[in-house]
Each structure stands twice: as structure tokens, then as C-alpha cells.
C-alpha positions as CSV (number, residue, x, y, z in Angstrom):
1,X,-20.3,-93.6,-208.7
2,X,-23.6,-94.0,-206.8
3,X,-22.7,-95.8,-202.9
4,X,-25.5,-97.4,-201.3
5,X,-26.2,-96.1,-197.7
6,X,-26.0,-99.6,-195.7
7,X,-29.3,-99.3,-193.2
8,X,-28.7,-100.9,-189.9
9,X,-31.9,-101.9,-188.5
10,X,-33.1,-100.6,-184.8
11,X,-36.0,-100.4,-183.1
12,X,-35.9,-96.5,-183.0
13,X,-35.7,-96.3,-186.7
14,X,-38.9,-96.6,-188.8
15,X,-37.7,-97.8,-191.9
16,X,-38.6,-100.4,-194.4
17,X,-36.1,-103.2,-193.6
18,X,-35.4,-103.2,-197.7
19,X,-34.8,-99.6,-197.5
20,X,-32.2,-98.3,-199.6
21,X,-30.2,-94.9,-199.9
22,X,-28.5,-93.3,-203.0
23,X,-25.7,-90.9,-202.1
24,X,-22.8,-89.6,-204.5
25,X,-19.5,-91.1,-203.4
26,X,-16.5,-93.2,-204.4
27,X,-17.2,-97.5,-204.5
28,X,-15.3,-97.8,-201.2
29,X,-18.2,-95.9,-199.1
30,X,-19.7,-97.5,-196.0
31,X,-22.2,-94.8,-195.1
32,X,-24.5,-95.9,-192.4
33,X,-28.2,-94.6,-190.7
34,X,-28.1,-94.4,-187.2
35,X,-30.8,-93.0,-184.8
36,X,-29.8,-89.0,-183.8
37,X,-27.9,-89.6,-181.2
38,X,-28.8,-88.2,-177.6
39,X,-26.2,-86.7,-175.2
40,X,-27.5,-86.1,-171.7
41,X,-24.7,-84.1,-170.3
42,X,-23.6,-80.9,-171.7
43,X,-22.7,-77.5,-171.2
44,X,-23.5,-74.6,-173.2
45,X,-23.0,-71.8,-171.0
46,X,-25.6,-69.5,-172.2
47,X,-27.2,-67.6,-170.4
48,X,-24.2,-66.0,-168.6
49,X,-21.0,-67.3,-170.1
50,X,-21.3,-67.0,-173.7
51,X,-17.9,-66.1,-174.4
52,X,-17.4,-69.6,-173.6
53,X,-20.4,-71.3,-175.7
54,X,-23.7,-70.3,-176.6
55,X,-27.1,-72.6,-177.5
56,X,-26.1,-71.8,-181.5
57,X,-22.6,-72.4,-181.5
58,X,-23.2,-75.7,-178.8
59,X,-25.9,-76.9,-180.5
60,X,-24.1,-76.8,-184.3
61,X,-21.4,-78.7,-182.6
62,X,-24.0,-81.7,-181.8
63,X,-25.2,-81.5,-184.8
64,X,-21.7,-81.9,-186.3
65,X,-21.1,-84.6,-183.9
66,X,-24.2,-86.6,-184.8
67,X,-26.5,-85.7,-182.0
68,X,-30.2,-84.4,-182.3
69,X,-30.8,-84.1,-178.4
70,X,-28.8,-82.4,-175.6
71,X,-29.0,-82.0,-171.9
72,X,-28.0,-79.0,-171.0
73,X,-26.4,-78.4,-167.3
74,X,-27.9,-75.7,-165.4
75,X,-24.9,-73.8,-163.9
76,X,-25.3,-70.8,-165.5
77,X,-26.2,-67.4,-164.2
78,X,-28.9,-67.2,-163.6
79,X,-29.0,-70.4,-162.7
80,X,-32.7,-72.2,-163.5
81,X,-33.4,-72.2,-159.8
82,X,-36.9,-70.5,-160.4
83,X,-39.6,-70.4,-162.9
84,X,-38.1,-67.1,-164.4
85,X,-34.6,-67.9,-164.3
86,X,-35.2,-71.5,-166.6
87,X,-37.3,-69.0,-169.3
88,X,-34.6,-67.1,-169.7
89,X,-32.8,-70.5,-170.8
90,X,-35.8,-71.6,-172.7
91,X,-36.3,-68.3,-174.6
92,X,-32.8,-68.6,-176.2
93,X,-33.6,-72.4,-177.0
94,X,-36.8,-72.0,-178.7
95,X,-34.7,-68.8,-181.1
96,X,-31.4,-70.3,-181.3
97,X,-31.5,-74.1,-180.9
98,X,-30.7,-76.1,-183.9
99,X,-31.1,-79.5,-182.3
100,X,-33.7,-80.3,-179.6
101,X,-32.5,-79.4,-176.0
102,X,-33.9,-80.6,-172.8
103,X,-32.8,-78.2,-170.3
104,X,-31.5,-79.3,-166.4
105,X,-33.2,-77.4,-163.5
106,X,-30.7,-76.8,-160.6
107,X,-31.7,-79.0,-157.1
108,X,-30.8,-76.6,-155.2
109,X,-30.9,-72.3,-155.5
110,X,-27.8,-71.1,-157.0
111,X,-26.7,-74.6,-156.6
112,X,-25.2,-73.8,-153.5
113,X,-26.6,-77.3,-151.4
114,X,-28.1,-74.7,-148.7
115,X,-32.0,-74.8,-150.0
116,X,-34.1,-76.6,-152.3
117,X,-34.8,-74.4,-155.7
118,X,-37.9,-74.6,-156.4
119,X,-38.7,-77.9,-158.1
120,X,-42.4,-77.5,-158.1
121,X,-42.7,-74.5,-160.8
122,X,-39.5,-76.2,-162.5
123,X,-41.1,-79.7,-163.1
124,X,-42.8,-79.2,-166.0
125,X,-39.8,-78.1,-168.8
126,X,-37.0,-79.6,-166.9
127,X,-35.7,-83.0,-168.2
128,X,-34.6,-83.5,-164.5
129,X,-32.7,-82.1,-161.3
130,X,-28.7,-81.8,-161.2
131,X,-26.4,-79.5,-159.1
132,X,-23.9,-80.7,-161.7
133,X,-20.8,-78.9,-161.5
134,X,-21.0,-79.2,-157.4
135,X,-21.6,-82.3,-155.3
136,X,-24.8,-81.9,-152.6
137,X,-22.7,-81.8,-149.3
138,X,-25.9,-82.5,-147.1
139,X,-27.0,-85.7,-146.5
140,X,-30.5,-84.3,-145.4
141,X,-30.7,-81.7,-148.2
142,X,-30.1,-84.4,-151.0
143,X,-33.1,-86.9,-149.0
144,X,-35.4,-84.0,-148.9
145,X,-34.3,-83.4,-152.7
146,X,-35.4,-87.2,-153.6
147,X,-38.0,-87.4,-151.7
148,X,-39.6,-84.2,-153.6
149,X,-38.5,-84.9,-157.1
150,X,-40.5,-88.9,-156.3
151,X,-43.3,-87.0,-155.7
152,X,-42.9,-84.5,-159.1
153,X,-41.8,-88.1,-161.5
154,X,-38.5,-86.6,-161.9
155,X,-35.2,-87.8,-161.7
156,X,-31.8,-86.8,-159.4
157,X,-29.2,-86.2,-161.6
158,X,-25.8,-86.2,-159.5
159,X,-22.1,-84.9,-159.3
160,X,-20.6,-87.1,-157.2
161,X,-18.1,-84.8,-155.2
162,X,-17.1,-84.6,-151.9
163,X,-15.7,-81.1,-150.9
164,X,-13.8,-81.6,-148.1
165,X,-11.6,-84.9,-149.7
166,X,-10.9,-82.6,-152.2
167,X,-7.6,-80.6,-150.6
168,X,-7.2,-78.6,-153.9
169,X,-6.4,-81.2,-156.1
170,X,-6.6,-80.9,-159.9
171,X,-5.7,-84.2,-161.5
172,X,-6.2,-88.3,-160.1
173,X,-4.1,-89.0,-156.7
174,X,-2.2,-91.3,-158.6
175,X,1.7,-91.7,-160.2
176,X,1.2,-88.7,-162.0
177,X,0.5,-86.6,-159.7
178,X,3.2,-87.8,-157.3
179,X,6.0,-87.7,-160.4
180,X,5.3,-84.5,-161.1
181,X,4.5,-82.7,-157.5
182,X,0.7,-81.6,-158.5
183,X,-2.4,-82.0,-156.0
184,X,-4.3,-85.0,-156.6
185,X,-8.1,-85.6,-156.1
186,X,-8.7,-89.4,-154.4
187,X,-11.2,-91.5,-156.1
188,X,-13.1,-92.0,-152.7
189,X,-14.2,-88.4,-153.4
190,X,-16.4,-89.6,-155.9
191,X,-17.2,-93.0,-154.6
192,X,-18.0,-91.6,-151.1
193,X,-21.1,-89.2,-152.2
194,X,-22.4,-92.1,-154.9
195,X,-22.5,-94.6,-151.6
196,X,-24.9,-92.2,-149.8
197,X,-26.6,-91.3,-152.9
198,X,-27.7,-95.1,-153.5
199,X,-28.6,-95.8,-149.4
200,X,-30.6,-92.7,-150.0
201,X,-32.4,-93.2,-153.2
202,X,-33.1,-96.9,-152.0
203,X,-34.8,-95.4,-149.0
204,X,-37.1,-93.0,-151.4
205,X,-37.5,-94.8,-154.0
206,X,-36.5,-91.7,-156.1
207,X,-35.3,-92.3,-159.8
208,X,-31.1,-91.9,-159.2
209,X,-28.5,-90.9,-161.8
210,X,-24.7,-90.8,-161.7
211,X,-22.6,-88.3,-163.5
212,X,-19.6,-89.1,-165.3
213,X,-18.3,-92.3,-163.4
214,X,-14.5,-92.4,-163.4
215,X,-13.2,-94.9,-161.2
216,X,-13.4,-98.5,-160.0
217,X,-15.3,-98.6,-156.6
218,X,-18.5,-96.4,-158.4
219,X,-18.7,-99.2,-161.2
220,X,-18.9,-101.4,-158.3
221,X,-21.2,-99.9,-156.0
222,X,-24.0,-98.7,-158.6
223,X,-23.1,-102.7,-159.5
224,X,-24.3,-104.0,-156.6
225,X,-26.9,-101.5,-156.2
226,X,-28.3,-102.7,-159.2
227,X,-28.7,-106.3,-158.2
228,X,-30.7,-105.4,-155.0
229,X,-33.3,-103.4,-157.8
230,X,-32.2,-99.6,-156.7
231,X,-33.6,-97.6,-159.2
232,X,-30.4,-96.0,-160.3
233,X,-28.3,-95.9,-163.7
234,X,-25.1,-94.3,-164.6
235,X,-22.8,-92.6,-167.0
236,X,-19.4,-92.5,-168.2
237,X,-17.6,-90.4,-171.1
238,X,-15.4,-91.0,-173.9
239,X,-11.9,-90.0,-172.5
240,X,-12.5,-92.0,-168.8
241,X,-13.0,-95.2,-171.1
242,X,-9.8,-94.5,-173.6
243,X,-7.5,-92.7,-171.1
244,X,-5.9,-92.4,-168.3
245,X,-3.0,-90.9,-165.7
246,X,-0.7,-92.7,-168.5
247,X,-1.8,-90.1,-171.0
248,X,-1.2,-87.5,-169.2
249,X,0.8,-84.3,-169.9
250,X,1.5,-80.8,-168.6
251,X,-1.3,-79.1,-170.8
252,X,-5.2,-77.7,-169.8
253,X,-6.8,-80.4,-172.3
254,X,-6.0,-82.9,-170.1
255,X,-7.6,-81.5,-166.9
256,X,-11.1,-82.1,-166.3
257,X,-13.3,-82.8,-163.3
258,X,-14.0,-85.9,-162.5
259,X,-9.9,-86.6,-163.5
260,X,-8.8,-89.5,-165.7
261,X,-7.8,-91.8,-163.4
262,X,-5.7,-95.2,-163.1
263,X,-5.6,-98.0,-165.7
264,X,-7.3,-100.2,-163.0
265,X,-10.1,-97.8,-163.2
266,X,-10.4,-97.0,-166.9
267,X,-10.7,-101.0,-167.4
268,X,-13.2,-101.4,-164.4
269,X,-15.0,-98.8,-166.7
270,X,-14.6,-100.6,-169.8
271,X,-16.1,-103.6,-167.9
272,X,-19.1,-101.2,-167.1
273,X,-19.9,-101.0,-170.5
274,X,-19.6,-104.2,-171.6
275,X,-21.6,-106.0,-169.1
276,X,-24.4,-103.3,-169.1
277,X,-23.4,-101.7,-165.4
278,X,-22.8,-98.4,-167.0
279,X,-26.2,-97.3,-168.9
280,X,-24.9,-94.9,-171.3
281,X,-21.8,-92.3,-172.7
282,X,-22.0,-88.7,-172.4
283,X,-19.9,-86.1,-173.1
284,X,-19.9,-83.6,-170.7
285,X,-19.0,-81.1,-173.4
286,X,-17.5,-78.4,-171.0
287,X,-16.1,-75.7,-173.2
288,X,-13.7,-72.8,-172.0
289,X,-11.9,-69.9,-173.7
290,X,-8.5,-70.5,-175.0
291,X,-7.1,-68.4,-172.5
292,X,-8.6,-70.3,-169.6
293,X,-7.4,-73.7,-171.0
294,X,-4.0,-72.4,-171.4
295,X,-2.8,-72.5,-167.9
296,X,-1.3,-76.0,-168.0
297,X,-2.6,-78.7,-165.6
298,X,-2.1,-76.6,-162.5
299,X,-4.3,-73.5,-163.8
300,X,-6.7,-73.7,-166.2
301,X,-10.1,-74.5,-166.1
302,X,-11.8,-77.9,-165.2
303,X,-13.5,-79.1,-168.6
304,X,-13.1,-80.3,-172.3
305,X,-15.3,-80.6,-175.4
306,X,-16.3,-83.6,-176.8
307,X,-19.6,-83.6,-179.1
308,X,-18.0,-83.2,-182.5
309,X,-15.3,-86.0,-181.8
310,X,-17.2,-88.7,-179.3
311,X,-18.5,-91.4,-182.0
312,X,-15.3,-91.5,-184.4
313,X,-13.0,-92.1,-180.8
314,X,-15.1,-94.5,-179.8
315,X,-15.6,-96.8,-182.8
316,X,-12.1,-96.5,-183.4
317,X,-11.2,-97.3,-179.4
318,X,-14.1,-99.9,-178.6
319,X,-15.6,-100.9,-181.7
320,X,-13.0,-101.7,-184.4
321,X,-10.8,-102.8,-181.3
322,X,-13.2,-105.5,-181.1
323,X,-14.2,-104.7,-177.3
324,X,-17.8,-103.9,-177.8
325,X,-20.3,-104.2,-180.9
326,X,-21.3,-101.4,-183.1
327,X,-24.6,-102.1,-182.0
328,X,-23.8,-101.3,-178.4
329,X,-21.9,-98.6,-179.1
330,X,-25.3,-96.8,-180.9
331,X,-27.6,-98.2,-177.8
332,X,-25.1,-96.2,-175.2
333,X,-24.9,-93.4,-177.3
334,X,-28.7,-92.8,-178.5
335,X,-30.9,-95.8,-177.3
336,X,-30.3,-95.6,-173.3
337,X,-30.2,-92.3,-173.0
338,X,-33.7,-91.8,-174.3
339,X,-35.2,-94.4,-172.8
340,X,-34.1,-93.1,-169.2
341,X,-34.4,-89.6,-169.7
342,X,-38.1,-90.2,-171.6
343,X,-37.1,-87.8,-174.3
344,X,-38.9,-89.5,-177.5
345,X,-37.1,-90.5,-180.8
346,X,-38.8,-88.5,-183.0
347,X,-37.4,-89.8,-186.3
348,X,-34.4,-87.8,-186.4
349,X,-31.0,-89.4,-187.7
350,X,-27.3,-89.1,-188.6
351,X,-25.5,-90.4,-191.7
352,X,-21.4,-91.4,-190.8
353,X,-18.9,-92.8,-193.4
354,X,-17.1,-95.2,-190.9
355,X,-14.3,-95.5,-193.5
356,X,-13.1,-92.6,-193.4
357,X,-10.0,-92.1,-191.7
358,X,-8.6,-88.7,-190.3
359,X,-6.9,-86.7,-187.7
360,X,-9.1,-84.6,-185.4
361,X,-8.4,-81.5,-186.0
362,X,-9.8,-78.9,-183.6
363,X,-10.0,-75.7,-186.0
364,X,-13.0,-77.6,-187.9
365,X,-14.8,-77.8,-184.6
366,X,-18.0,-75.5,-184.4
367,X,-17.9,-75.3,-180.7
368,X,-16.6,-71.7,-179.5
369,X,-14.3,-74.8,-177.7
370,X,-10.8,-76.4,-178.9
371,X,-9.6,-77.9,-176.1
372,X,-9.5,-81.7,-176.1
373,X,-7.2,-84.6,-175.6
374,X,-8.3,-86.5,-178.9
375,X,-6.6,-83.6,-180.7
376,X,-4.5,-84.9,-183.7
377,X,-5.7,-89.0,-183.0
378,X,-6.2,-90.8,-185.7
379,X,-9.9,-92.0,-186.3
380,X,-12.6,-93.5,-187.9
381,X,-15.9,-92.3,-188.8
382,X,-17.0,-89.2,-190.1
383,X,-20.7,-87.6,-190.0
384,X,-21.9,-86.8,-193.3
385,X,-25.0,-85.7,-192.6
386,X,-27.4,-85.1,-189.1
387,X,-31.5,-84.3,-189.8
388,X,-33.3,-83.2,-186.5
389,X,-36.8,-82.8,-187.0
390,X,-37.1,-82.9,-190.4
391,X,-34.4,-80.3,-191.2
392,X,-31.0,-81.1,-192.3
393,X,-28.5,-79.1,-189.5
394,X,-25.7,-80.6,-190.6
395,X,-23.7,-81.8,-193.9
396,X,-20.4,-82.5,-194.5
């Protein structure tokens, strides 16, 4: 039998409102258009760690997940400090790629806080500026940071981290932790940095971005930041708003950086998104070898995937929960993000089957990464087909 693709209408999408789609599948199909989505946050580790992931393998996996642009995070070795270094990054793009990437520049060279890289030669082919991965520890480095990417139109991109709250912790400072005798990280190492990030943004007027938010007070501060007109919009990702220290269990898919944290915090997050404090979902698909995410929570290394399995745990979490609309869900996930990051919707799309119903299974994964805490949920939604640019990248 023949199943009608059912077209939801957005703004992004340049279709006919009568538009109709003929695929081969059973009567009980829902198959649905939706823009490509767009994923501001990721990691694919090439140049330098491409045991881990490369710009093929990373970019197959967004395509599997739905997504026809990625923001890639720049620490990598070399790190895109300098004009030579980001070519090396764009060279394996423009021969590798199979969705659109829009590569980070680092703020600072070798992302080490102590001077500024060198953001004028960088401008041009970076989406924006991020020491991701490492919190700027200087108040004074971060200002003169803002003040120079104002001048250049470009945007701070922050992880929120401050080193010396840290004291070696791994997981939230929560029950968890303190059940269990692990080293916890406090939310007010987060928090903290994102307060002097707004005063300072406020004071040049530079376009401000927040990492993966994971606990109450950030919602609250960029919040209120918001309502005095600071120029400054957010993030959060799929497993702060589904999990938290509940979930937890004595295995490397659950440790990432920032930690999940409380239930307080994962609703305050949920609020986020549903009153429009929180701008957008990314990923911060952080893949590792299976050796370094076998270590347990103690040992192995900060980061998870989550490209090929964000949408079908979020519409079953938020949207067929009832918490937000479908329609919102689509706006964090490709609307906001381009409209922020100025990266155009150039007609691309993605094709799900929201009835289908599965278990996440990690081996059909094309990331080089496994290691998630959705493994084995049970969901909704599956991606059928994603077209970047004209070119089918991925079908089901």
C-alpha cells in the first residue's frame, strides 16, 4: 500500500501547503517532513583523534539522526587557533563531509585561557568562538575575548566551568555521589562562570552563548538576564532534560561533563524549554573508544553520543508525554539553532516514521561511538530518510 507523507507546514520549508508525498509502506504509516535539523554542538574529533570519530563517520551519524548541519567543537590537535590550523579542519570537511559543517574556532590558543588565538584570520570560516571543553578562568581574558569577537560580528560560545570548584569530581555533588563515595562536581561550578559571563557580555554588548545548561540557578540567571535585554541565549541536551542522579549507575555511559544533575534541576530545565528560557537542544555528541568508556563512573572518559538517538528520546520523553508540542520540539531542534547561529536553511530535510516503535540499539549506530544512556529505551520515531543539499545521505 501507498502511505501519504503527512507535510507539516513551517516557515523553513518551501512547499506547497497541498503538497503531497507517495512512499511504499504499510496503512498505519505517519511519515512526516521536517526541516534538516541543525545541531550546534558536536564533536568529531578529527583532526587528531580519529580513533575516536572522524568528519565521515560523525557526519553519517547526523545524517542518520536527522541532521543536515553540525557545529563542530574545536579541541582538536591542532586546535583551529590560527589560520592554518582551521584548514586543516576545513580540508577534511570539504573531502569527507556528508552533511554541511560549520566549524568552531578556539577563543583562546590551544584553548589554554592564557592568550587570545587569533580571531582576526579565524573570522571568516568560523561559525563562532568556543573554548568548549575548558571554562575561560580569566575574567579579563574572556572581556578582551568579547570585546574582539563584537568588533568581528561573531559570537562567544561558552563552557561554563570553574576549575578550582572542581576538586576532581566526576558526577553531580548530589545523593549519588554521597551513597556511593564518588567525587562530585557542585552546580555553582557552572552557575558561577555563566554569572560573570552575562555581567560581562552586558558590559560589551557581545553576542553570548551558553553550553549545555544543566542545573537550576543557570536557567535562572540567563532568565533574568534575558528580561534586562542581554544579548545571550542558551542550550541544553537531551539526557539533562530526561535524566538525572536518579538514573544513575556504575557504568562510563552515564558520565559526562556537565553531570546529570538533581531532579530539581532537570525540571528547572524542562521549565526552560517550555517557557522559551532555553533557546535550543544540542547534543554534544562526544564520542570515545570503547575502551575509554569502559572504566565505570570513576574512570572513563567525560562524554556520550547522541545524534543518531536525540529526536526519537525526545518525542517519546516531551512530546508524546504531552509536555511540549511537536512543533516546539522541531523549533529547538532546527529553527533556533539557525536562526542564532545565521547558518541558512537551504532546503534540506528529513523524513521520520513517528510510529515506529523500537529499542535503541547501539550496534546500528554509525558513529565510531556506542556509549549512551538511551541504550535499550524504548522509543518513538524513526528517520527514514535525511536529503542535505540535494543529495540523499541517508535512508533507512
Amino acid at each position: 500500500m501507498a502511505a501519504v507523507f503527512k507535510l507539516k507546514k513551517y516557515p523553513e520549508l518551501d512547499f506547497a501547503p497541498d503538497a503531497e508525498f507517495i512512499c511504499i509502506g504499510g496503512d498505519d504509516s505517519e511519515y512526516i517532513f521536517f526541516p534538516g535539523f541543525c545541531d550546534v554542538h558536536v564533536h568529531f574529533r578529527e583532526p587528531g583523534f580519529s580513533y575516536k570519530e572522524t568528519i565521515k563517520t560523525g557526519t553519517l551519524a547526523a545524517a542518520h539522526g536527522g541532521y543536515t548541519d553540525v557545529c563542530t567543537m574545536p579541541n582538536l590537535s591542532p586546535v583551529p587557533d590560527c589560520r592554518e590550523s582551521l584548514d586543516v579542519q576545513l580540508e577534511i570537511i570539504r573531502r569527507d563531509a556528508v552533511v554541511n559543517v560549520h566549524p568552531y574556532a578556539s577563543i583562546t590558543v590551544g584553548e589554554r585561557g592564557e592568550r587570545l588565538s587569533d580571531m582576526d584570520a579565524l573570522a571568516r570560516d568560523a561559525i563562532a568562538f568556543s573554548d568548549d571543553g575548558r571554562g575561560v578562568q580569566s575574567e579579563d581574558m574572556m572581556r578582551a575575548a568579547m570585546e574582539k569577537a563584537r568588533s568581528l560580528g561573531k559570537m562567544i560560545v561558552a563552557h561554563c566551568e570553574v576549575n578550582e570548584l572542581l576538586h576532581g569530581g566526576y558526577i553531580h555533588d548530589g545523593e549519588y555521589a554521597r551513597a556511593h563515595s564518588h567525587r562530585g562536581i557542585p552546580s555553582e561550578s557552572e552557575w558561577r562562570q555563566i554569572e560573570r559571563d552575562i555581567r560581562l557580555a552586558e558590559a560589551t554588548g557581545c553576542a553570548y552563548h551558553v553550553c549545555h545548561i544543566s542545573c537550576k540557578e543557570s536557567v535562572e540567571l540567563i532568565r533574568e538576564a534575558k528580561s534586562r535585554g542581554v544579548d545571550v541565549t542558551c542550550e541544553t541536551a537531551p539526557h539533562y532534560l530526561l535524566l538525572d542522579e536518579g538514573d544513575l549507575c556504575e557504568d562510563g555511559r552515564f558520565r559526562m561533563n556537565p553531570p546529570l544533575r538533581g531532579r530539581e534541576d532537570r525540571e528547572a530545565l524542562v521549565e526552560g524549554i517550555v517557557d522559551g528560557t532555553i533557546d535550543m537542544i544540542a547534543t554534544d555528541h562526544a564520542p570515545h573508544s570503547a575502551e575509554e568508556k569502559s572504566r565505570g563512573l570513576s574512570g572513563s572518559a567525560f562524554g556520550i553520543v547522541g545524534l543518531e538517538c536525540a529526536f526519537p528520546v525526545l518525542y517519546t520523553g516531551l512530546v508524546k508525554t504531552g509536555v511540549i508540542t511537536l512543533e516546539r520540539l522541531v523549533e529547538l531542534l532546527a529553527g533556533a539553532p539557525r536562526r542564532r547561529f545565521g547558518i541558512p536553511y537551504d532546503g534540506s530535510y528529513t523524513v521520520w516514521d513517528l510510529g515506529a516503535r523500537y529499542k535503541i540499539d547501539t550496534d546500528s549506530f554509525l558513529s565510531m561511538g556506542k556509549s549512551t544512556p538511551f541504550a535499550g529505551a524504548d522509543v518513538y520515531g524513526k528517520c527514514m530518510a535525511t536529503v542535505c543539499g540535494g543529495e540523499k545521505v541517508y535512508s533507512d
